[in-house]
N, C-alpha and C positions, 0 to 999 in steps of 0.2 A: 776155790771151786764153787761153793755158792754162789756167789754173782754170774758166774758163767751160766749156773741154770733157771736163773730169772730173764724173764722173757725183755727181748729188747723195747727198748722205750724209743718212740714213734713220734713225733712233734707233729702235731694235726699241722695239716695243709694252712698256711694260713689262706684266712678268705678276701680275694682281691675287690675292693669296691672302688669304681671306674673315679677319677678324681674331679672327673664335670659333673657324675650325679651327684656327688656331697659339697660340692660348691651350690650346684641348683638347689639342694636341701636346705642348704644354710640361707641364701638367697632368700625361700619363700619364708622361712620362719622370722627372718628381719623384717621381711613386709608384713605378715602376716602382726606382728608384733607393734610394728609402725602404725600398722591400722587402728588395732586395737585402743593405743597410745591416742593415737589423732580421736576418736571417737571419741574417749574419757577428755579429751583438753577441749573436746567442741564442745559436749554436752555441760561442762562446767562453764566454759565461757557462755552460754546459751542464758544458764542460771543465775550468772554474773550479771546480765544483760538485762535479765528481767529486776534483778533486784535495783539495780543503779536506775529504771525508770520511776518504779516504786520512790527513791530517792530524788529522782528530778520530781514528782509530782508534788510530794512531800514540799521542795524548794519552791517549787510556781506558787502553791498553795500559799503558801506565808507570805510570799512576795503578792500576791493578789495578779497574778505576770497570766492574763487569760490567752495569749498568743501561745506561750512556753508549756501550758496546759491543753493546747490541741495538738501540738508535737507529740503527747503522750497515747493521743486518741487515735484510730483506726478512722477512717473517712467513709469508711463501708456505711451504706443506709441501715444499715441492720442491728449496729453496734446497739449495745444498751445498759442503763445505769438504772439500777432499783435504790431507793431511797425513799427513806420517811416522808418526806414532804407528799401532800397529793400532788399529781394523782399516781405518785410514787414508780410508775415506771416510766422512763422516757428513753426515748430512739430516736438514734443517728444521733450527727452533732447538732443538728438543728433545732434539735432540742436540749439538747446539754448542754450546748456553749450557752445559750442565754440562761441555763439555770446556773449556772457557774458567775456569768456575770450580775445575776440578783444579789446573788453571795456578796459578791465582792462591793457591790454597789453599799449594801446596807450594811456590811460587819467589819469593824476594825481593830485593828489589834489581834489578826484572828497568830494563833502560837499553836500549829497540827505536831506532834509528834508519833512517830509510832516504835512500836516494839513486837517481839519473838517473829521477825519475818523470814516465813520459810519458802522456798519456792523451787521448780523443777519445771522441766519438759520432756519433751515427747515429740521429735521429729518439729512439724511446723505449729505446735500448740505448747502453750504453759502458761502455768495460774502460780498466781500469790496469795498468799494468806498474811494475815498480822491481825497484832491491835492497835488501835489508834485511840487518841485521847487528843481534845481540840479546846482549847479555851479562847477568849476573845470579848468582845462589848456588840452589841444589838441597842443604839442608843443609851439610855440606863443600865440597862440590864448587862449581867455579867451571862458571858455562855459558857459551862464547864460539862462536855459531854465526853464522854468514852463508848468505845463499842469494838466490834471486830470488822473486819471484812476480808474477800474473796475477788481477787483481780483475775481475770483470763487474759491472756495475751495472744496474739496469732503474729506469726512472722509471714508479712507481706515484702516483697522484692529486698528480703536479703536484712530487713528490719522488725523488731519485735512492737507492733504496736496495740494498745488496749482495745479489748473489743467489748468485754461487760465490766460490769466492776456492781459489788453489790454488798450495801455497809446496812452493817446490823449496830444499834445500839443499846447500852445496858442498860435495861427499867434501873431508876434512881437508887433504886436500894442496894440495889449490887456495884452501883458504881460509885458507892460509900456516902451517898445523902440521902438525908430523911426522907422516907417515903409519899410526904406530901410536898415536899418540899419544890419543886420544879413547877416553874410556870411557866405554860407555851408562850411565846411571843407575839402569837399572831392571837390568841387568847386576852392575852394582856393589852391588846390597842396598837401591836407594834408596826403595825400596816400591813397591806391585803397580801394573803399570798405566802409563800413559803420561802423564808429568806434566801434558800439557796440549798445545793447538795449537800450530802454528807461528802468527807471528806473521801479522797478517791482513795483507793486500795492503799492500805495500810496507811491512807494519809488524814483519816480522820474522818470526823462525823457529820453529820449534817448540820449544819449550822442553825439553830435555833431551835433544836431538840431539846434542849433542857435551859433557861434562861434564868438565872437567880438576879433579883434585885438587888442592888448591896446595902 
């Protein structure tokens, strides 16, 4: 008799949703997903991109290979490299190629490495950072310099190429030698001029910043 005077139990309506809107639902959420996906794989290959040039310059560099070294550079008039040597800033390649090949002309043995290289982008711009540390010979004299620097990249037709690059180096005593101990090269008689750039982004120093006799 009890159950008969509880009220009947009623199974809601179920609610019918059309089987094209939840195909089209699922649909967008894969693309939208897919995007998402495609975005994080571009912006890392992006990152990838700039770090393996940092690595190609790094290679020219040692290799003294000044062809495989304008690969890296932007052709834009505008590009530009700040460096110790006076008159320490120089634009476009027309002035960089040749300071690259004083480099190379006078220093040998040069050994760039770098290290902590961090790097990102942003649509058609990204920069690098690191440190660099470059040893090598200036005639007699031993070169053992260190310091940091700061690469920007701009992606031109589909490639990431260097547009500034701008190398800091460590006063002596922070890069663990005596504080009087450094002697410029062109100071010391070692001929006119500034041997050549600092090393390019992450790839090391100026060459003749710091010169020890042995």
């Amino acid at each position: 008799m009890a159950a008969r005077l509880e009220p009947a139990v009623v199974p809601p309506k179920a609610r019918h949703v059309p089987v094209a809107a939840t195909i089209a639902s699922c649909a967008a959420l894969a693309a939208l997903l897919a995007a998402l996906e495609g975005c994080h794989r571009g912006g890392s290959a992006d990152v990838e991109a700039i770090r393996a040039l940092v690595t190609k310059e790094v290679t020219a560099i040692n290799a003294r290979d000044l062809p495989a070294l304008s690969e890296i550079w932007s052709k834009d008039k505008d590009i530009l490299l700040f460096d110790v040597p006076p008159p320490g800033r120089f634009q476009g390649w027309d002035q960089i190629g040749p300071l690259w090949k004083g480099f190379f002309d006078k220093v040998s043995d040069v050994h760039l490495t770098v290290d902590a290289v961090r790097a990102t982008s942003d649509g058609t711009l990204g920069y690098a950072t690191y440190d660099w540390a470059m040893t090598g010979r200036l005639g007699p004299y031993a070169l053992d310099d260190r310091g940091q620097a700061t690469a920007i990249y701009r992606k031109e037709d589909g490639q990431w190429r260097l547009v500034h690059a701008h190398y800091s180096p460590l006063p002596p005593a922070l890069a663990g030698k005596p504080a009087g101990g450094p002697v410029s090269p062109g100071a010391a008689g070692m001929g006119a001029g500034p041997p050549g750039p600092a090393p390019a982004r992450g790839t090391g120093p100026a060459p003749g910043r710091t010169a020890n006799k042995p």
